[in-house]
DSSP file (Angstrom, degrees, kcal/mol; ACC not computed):
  #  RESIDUE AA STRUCTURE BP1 BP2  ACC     N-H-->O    O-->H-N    N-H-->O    O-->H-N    TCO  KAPPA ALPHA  PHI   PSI    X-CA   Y-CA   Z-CA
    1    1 A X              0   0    0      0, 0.0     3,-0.1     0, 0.0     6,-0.1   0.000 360.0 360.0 360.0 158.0  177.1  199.6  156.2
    2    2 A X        -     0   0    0      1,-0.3     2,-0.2     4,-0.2     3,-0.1   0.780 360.0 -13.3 -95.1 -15.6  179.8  197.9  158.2
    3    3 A X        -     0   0    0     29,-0.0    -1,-0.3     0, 0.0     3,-0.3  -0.855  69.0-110.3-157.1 151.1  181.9  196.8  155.3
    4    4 A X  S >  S+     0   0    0     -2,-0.2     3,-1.1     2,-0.2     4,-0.4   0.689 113.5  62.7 -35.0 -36.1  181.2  196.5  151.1
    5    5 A X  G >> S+     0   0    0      1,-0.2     3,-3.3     2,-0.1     2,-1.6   0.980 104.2  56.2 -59.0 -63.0  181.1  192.6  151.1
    6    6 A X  G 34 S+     0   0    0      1,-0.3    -1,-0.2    -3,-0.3    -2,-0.2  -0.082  82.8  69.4  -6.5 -20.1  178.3  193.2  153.2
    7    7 A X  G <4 S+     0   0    0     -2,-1.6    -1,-0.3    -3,-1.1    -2,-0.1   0.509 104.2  50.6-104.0 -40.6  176.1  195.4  151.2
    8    8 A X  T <4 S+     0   0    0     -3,-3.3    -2,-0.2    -4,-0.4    -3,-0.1   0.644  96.1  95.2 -84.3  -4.8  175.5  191.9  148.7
    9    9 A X  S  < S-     0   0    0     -4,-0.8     0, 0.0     1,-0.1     0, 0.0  -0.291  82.8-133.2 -98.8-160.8  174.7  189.8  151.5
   10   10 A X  S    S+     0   0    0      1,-0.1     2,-1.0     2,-0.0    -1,-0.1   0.411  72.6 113.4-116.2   6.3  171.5  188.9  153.0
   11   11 A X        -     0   0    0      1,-0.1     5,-0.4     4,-0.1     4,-0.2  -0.517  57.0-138.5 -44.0  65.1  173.0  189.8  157.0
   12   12 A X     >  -     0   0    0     -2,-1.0     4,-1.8     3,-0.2     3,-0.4   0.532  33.2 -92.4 -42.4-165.7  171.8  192.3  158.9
   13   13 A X  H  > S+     0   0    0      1,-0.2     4,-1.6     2,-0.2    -1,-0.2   0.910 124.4  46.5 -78.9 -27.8  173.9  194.3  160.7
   14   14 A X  H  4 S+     0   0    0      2,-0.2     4,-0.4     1,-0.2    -1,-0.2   0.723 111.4  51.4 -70.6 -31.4  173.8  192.4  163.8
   15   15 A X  H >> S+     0   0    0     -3,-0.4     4,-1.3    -4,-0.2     3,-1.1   0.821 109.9  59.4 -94.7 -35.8  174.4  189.0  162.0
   16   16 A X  H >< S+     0   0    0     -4,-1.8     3,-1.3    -5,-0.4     4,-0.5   0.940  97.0  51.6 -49.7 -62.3  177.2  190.9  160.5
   17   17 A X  T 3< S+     0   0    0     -4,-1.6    -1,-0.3     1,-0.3    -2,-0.2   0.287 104.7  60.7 -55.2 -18.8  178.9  191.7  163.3
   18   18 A X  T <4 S+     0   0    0     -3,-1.1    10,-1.6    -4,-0.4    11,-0.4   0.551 103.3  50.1 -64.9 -23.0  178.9  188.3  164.5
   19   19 A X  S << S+     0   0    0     -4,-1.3    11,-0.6    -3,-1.3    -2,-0.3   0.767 111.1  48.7 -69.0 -41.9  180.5  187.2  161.8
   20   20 A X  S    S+     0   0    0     -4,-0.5    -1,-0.2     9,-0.1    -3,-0.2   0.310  85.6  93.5-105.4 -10.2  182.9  189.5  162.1
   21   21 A X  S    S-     0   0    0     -5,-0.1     8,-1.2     1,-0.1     2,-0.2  -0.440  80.6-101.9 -80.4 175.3  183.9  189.2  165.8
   22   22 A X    > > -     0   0    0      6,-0.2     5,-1.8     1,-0.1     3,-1.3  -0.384  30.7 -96.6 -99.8 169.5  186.8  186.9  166.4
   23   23 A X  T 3 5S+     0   0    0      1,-0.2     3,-0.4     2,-0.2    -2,-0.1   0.601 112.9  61.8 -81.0  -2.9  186.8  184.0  167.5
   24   24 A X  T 3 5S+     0   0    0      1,-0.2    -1,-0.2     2,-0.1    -3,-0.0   0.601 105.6  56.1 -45.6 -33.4  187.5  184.2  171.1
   25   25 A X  T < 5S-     0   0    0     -3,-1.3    -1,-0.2     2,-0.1    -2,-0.2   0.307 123.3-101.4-107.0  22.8  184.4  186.1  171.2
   26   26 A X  T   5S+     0   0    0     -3,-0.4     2,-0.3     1,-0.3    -3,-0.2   0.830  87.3 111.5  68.6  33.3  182.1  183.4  169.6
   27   27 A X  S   <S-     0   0    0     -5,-1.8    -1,-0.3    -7,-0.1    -8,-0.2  -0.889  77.3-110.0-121.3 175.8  182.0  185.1  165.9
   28   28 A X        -     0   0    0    -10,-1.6    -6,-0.2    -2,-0.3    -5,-0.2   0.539  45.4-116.8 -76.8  10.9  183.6  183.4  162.9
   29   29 A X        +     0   0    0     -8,-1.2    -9,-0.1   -11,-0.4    -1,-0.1   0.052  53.7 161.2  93.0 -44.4  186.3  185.7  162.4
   30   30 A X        +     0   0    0    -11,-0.6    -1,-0.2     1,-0.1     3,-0.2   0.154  12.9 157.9 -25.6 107.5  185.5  186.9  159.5
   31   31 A X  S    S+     0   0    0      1,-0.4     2,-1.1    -3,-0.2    -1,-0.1   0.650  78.7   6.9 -95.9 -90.1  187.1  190.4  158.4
   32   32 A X    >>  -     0   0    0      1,-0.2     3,-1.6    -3,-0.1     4,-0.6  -0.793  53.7-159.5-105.2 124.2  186.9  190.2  154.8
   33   33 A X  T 34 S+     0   0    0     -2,-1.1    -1,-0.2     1,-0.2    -3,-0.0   0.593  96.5  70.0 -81.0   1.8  185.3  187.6  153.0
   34   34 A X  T 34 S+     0   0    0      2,-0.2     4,-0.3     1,-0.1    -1,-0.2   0.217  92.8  61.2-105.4   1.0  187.3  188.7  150.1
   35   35 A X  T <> S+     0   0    0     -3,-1.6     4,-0.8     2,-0.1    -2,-0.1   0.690 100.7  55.3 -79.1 -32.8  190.5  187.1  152.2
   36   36 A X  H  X S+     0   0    0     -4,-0.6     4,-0.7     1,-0.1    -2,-0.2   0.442  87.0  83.8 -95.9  10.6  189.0  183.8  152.2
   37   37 A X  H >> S+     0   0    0      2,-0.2     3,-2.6     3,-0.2     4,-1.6   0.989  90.9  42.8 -69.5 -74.3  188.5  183.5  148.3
   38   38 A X  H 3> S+     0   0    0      1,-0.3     4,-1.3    -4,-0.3    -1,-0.1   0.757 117.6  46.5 -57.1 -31.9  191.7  182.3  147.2
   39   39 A X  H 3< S+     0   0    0     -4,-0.8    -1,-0.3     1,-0.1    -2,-0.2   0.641 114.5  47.5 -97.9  19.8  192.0  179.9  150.0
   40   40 A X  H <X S+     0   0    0     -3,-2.6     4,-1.6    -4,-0.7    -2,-0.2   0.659 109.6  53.9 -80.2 -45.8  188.6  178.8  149.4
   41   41 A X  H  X S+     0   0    0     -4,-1.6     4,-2.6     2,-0.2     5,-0.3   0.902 112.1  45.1 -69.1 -60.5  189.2  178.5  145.7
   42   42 A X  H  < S+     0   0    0     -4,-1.3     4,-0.3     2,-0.2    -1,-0.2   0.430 110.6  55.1 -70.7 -24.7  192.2  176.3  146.4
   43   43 A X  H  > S+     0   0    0      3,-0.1     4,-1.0     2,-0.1     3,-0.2   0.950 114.1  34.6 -64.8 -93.5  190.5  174.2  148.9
   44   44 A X  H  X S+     0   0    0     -4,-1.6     4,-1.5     1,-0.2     3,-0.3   0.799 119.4  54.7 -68.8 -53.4  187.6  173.0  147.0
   45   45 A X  H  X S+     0   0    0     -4,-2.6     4,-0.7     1,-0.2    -1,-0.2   0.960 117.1  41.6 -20.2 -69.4  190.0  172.9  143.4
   46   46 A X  H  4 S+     0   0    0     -5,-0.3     3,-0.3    -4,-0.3    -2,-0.2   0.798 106.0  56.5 -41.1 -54.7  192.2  170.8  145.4
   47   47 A X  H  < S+     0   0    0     -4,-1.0     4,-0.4    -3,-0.3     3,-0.4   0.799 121.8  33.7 -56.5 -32.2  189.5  168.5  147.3
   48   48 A X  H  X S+     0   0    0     -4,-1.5     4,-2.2    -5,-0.2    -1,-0.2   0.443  79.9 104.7 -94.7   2.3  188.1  167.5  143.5
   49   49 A X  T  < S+     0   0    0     -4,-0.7    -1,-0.2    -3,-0.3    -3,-0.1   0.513  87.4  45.4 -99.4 -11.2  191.1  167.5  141.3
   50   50 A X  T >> S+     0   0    0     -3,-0.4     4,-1.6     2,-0.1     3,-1.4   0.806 116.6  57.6-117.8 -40.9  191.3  163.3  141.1
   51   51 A X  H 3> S+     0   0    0     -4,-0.4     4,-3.7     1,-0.2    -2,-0.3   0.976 109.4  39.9 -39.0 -66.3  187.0  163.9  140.5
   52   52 A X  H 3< S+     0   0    0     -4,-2.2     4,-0.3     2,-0.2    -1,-0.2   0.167 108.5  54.7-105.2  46.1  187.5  165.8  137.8
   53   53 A X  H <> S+     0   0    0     -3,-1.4     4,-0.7    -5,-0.1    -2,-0.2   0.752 117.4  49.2 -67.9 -75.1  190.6  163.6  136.3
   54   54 A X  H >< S+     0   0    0     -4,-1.6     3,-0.8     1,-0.2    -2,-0.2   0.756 117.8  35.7 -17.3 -74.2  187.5  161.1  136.8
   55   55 A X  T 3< S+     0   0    0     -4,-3.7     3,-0.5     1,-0.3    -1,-0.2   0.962 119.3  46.8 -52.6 -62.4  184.9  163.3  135.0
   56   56 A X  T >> S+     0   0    0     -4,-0.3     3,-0.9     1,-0.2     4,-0.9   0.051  80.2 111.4 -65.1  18.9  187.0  164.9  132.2
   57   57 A X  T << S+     0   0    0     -3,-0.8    -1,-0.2    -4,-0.7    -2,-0.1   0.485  77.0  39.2 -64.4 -39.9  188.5  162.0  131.1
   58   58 A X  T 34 S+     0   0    0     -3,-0.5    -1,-0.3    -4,-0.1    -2,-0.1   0.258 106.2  67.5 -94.0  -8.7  187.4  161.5  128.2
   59   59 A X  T <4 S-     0   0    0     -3,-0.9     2,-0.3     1,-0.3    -2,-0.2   0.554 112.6-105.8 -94.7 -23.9  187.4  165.4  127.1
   60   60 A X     <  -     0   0    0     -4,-0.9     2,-1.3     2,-0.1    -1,-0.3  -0.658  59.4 -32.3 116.8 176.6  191.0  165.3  127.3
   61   61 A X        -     0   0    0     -2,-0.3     2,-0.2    -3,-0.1    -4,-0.1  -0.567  52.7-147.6 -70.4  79.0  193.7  166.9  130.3
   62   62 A X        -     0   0    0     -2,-1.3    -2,-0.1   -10,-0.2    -6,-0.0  -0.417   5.6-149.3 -31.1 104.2  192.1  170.3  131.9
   63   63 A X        -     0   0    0     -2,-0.2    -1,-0.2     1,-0.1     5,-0.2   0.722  23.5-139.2 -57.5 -17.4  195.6  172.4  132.7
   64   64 A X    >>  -     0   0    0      3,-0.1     4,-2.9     4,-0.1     3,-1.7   0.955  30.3-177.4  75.9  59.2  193.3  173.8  135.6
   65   65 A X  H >> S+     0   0    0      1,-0.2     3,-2.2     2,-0.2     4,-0.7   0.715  80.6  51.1 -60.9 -90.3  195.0  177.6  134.8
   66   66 A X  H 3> S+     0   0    0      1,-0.3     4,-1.9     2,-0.2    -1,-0.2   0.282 108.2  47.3 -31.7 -24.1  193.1  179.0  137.4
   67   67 A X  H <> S+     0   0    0     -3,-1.7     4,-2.0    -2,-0.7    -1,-0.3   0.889 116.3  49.4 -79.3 -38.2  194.2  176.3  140.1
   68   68 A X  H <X S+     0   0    0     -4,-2.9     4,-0.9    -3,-2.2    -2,-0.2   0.800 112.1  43.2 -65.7 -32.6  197.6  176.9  138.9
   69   69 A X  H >X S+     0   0    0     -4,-0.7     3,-1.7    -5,-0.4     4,-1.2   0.982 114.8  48.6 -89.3 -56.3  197.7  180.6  139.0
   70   70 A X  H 3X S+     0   0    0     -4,-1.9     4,-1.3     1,-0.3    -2,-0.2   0.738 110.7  51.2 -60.7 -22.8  195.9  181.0  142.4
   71   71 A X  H 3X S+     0   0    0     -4,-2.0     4,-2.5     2,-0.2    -1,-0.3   0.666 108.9  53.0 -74.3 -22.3  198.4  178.3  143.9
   72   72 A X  H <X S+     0   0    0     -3,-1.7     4,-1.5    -4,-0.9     5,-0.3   0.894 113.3  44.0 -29.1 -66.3  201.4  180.7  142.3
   73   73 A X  H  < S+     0   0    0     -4,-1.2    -2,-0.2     2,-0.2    -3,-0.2   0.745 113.3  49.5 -82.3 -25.9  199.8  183.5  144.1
   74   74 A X  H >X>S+     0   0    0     -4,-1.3     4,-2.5    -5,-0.2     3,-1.2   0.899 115.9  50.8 -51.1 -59.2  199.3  181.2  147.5
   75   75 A X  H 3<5S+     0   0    0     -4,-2.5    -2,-0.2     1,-0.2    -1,-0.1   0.804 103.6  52.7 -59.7 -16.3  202.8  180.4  146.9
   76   76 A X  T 3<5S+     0   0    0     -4,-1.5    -1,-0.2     1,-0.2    -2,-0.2   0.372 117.7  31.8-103.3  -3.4  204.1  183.4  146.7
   77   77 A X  T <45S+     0   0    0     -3,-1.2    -2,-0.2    -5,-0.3    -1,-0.2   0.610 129.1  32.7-128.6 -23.0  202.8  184.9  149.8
   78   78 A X  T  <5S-     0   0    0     -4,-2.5    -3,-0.2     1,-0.2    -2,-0.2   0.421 112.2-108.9-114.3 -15.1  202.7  181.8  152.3
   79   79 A X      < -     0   0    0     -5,-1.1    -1,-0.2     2,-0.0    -2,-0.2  -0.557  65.9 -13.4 102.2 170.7  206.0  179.8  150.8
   80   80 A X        -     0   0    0      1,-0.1     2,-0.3    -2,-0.1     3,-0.1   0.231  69.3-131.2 -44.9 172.0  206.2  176.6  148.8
   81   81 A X        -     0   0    0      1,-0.3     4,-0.1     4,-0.0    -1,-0.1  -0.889  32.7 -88.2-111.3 126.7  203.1  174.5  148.7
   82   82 A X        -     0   0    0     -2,-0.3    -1,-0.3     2,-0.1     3,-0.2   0.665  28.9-128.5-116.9 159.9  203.1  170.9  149.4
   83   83 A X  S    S+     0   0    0      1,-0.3     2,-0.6    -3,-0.1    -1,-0.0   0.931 101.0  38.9 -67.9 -68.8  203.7  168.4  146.4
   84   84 A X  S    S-     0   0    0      3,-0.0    -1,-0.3     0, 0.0    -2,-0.1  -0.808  89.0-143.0 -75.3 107.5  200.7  166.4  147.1
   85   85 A X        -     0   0    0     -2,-0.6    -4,-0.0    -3,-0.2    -2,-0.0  -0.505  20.2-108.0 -97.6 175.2  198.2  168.4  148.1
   86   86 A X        -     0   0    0      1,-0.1    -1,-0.1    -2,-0.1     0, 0.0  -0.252  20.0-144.4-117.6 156.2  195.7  167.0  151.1
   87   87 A X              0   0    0    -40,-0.1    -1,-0.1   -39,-0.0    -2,-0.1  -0.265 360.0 360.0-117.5  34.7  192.1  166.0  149.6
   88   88 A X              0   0    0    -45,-0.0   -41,-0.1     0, 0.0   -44,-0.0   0.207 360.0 360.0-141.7 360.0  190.5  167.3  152.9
C-alpha cells in the first residue's frame, strides 16, 4: 500500500495516487491526511464556536479544551493566531 492512512480508506490505489499528486498535476495534494487534522479540527471548531455559544447555552460555558490545545499547537508551529478568528 502506498501509504498507512490508506489502508482504512475505501481508495484504490489509483484513486489514491490522485489524491496524492500535487496540485499542478490535477490531484488534491494530499500527502498525509494526518497533516490536515489539526487544521481541519480548527477550521470546523472555529466555523461553529458562536453555534455552539447558541446551543450550549443553557448547559453552561464549554472551555472548548480541545480547541484551545490544538490552537496552542497551531500557534506554536505557524505563529500567533488571529484574535478573531474568520467563521469561514
Amino acid at each position: 500500500m502506498l501509504d498507512s492512512v490508506h489502508r482504512y480508506s475505501n481508495l484504490t490505489d489509483s484513486q489514491w495516487i490522485q489524491a496524492s499528486l500535487p496540485v499542478r498535476d490535477s490531484g488534491l495534494g494530499v500527502r498525509r491526511v494526518a497533516l490536515l487534522a489539526i487544521p481541519a479540527f480548527i477550521a470546523s471548531a472555529a466555523s461553529t464556536l458562536s453555534l455552539q455559544d447558541d446551543l450550549l447555552s443553557d448547559c453552561g460555558k464549554s472551555d472548548n479544551a480541545f480547541f484551545q490545545i490544538y490552537l496552542s499547537a497551531w500557534s506554536a508551529k505557524f505563529g500567533e493566531v488571529p484574535e478573531t478568528l474568520p467563521i469561514k
